[in-house]
C-alpha positions as CSV (number, residue, x, y, z in Angstrom):
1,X,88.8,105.5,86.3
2,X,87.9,105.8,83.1
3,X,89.2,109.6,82.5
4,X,92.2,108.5,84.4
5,X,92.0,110.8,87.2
6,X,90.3,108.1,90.0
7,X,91.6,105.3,90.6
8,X,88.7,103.5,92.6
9,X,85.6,102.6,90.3
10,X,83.0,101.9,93.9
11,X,80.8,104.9,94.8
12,X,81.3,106.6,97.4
13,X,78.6,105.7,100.3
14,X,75.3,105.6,100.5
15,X,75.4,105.1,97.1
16,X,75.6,100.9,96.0
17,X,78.2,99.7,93.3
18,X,77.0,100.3,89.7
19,X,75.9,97.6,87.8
20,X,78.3,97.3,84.7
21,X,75.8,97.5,82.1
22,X,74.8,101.0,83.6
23,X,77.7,102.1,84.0
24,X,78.6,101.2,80.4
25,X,75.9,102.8,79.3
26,X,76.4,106.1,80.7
27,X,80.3,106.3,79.6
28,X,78.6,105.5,76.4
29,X,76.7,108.6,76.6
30,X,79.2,110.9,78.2
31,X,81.4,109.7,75.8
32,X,79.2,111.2,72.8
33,X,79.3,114.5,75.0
34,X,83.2,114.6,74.8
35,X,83.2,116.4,78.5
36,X,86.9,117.4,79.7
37,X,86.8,115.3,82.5
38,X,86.8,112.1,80.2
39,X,90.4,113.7,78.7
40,X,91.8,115.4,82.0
41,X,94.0,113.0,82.7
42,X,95.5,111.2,79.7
């Protein structure tokens, strides 16, 4: 969701839902990274 491409933030099974602090976190870190997939689809 947050590079625009997926629409649906859950995680695809097993996996449990990420807690929002987490998740936060690591698009904080990718973020710094500047990968494509953060600017694919805007």
């Amino acid at each position: 969701k947050a590079g625009g491409i997926i629409a649906c933030e859950d995680p695809r099974h097993p996996f449990p839902a990420m807690h929002p602090e987490v998740r936060r976190g690591l698009l904080d870190t990718a973020k710094r990274l500047d990968p494509l997939v953060l600017r694919w689809g805007r």
